[in-house]
C-alpha positions in Angstrom: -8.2 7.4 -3.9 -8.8 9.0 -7.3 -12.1 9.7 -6.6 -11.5 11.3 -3.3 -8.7 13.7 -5.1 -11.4 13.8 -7.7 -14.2 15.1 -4.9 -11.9 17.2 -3.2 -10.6 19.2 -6.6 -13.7 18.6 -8.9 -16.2 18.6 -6.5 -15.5 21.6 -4.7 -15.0 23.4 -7.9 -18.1 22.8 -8.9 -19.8 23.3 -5.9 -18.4 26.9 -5.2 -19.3 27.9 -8.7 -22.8 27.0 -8.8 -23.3 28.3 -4.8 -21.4 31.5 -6.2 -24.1 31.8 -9.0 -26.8 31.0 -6.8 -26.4 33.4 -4.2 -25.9 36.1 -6.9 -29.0 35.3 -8.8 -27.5 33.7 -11.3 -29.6 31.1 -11.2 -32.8 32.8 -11.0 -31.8 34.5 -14.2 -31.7 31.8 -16.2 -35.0 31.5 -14.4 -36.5 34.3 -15.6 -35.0 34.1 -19.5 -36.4 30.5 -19.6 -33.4 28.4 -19.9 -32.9 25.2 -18.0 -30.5 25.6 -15.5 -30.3 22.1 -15.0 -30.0 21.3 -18.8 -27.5 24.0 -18.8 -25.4 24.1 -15.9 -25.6 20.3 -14.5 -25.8 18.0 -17.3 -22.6 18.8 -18.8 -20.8 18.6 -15.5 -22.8 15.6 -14.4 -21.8 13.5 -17.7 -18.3 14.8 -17.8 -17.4 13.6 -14.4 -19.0 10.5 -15.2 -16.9 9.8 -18.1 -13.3 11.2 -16.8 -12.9 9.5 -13.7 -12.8 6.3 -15.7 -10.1 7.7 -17.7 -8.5 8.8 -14.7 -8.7 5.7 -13.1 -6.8 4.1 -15.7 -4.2 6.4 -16.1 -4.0 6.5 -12.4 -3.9 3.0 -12.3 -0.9 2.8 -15.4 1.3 5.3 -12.9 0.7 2.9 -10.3 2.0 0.0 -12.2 4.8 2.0 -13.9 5.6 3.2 -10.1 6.0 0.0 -8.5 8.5 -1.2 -11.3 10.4 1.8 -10.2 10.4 1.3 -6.5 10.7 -2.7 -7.2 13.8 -2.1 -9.4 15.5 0.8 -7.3 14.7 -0.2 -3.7 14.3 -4.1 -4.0 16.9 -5.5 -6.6 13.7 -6.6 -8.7 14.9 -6.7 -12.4 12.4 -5.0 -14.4 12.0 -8.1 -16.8 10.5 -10.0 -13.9 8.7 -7.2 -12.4 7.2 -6.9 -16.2 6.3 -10.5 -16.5 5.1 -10.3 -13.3 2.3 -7.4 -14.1 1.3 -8.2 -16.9 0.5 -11.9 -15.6 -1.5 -10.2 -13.2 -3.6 -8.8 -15.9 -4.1 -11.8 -17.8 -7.9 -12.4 -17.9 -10.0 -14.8 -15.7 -13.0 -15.5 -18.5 -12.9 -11.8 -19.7 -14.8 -9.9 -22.3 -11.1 -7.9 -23.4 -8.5 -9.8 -22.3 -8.9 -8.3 -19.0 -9.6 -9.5 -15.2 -12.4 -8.8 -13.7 -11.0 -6.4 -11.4 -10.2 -4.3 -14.4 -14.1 -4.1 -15.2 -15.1 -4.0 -11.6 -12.8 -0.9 -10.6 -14.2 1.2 -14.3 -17.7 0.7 -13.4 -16.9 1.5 -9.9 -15.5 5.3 -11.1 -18.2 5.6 -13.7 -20.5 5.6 -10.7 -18.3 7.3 -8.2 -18.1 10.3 -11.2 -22.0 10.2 -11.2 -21.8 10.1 -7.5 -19.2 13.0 -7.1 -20.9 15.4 -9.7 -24.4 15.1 -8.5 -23.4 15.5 -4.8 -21.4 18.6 -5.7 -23.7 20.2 -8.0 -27.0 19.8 -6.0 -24.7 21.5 -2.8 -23.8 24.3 -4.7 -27.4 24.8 -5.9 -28.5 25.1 -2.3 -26.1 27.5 -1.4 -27.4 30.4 0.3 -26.1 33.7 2.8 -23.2 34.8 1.1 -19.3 33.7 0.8 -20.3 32.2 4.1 -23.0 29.9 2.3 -21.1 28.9 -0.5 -18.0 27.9 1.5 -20.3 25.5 3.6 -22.0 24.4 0.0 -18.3 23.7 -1.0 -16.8 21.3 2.1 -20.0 19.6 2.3 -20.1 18.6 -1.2 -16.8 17.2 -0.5 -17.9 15.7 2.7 -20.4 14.3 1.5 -19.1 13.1 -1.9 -16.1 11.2 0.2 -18.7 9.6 2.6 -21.3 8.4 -0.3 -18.1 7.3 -2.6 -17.2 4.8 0.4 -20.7 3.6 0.9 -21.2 3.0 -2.9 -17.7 1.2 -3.0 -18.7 -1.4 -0.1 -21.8 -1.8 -2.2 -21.0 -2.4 -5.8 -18.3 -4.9 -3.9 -20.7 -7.0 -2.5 -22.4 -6.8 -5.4 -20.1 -7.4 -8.0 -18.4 -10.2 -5.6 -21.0 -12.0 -4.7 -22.1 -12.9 -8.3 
């Protein structure tokens, strides 16, 4: 789910700014003053992506838990000792590296890779934008098209990966 909010926010973000630059001539500016665009313009947002959805992940993940004790202690009469215990035995590890299940790690590499994923979908569609507003709204929803489709592919593949191990 983060990583869909992630495509659908970040993604087209990036996408309509680098289509809006490219069908300005932007782009073949840099071009022409010898700077790397790609250095430039798609590294940063390529290795910043890949790093903060992790983070999101987990803070996504920490309102999830913090959530459910909520809902758990308001709707269902679950006393939020047990519900407490009852986490944070779900988090004991199974042979982990930092006290953590393998879920834990499984889900972090997943959104490192879904970041990678995300950014480089996004920023390669907003490079190819051309013809106007017109272009670079196309460029935008089908980064985020895209980026949602390859996200779920990628997840059913590191899962049969990971799992099968």
């Amino acid at each position: 789910i983060t990583a869909t909010i992630l495509a659908a926010t970040s993604g087209s973000s990036m996408a309509a700014e680098l289509g809006t630059m490219a069908v300005s001539d932007e782009l073949a500016a840099l071009e022409v003053m010898s700077i790397d665009r790609h250095k430039l313009l798609i590294l940063p947002r390529v290795v910043a992506l890949a790093v903060m959805c992790p983070v999101l992940t987990v803070f996504c993940d920490a309102i999830g838990i913090l959530g459910g004790g909520v809902v758990a202690s308001t709707q269902l009469n679950v006393g939020w000792d047990l519900y407490s215990e009852t986490a944070i035995d779900a988090l004991r590890p199974v042979n982990g590296w930092f006290d953590l299940p393998y879920d834990v790690y499984s889900g972090l590499l997943k959104s490192f890779v879904f970041g990678l994923i995300i950014a480089v979908i996004s920023c390669s569609e907003g490079l190819r934008a051309r013809g106007g507003a017109l272009g670079v709204g196309l460029a935008t929803r089908g980064a985020v098209r895209d980026s949602i489709i390859f996200v779920i592919i990628a997840n059913y593949m590191i899962s049969q990966l990971l799992y099968e191990m």
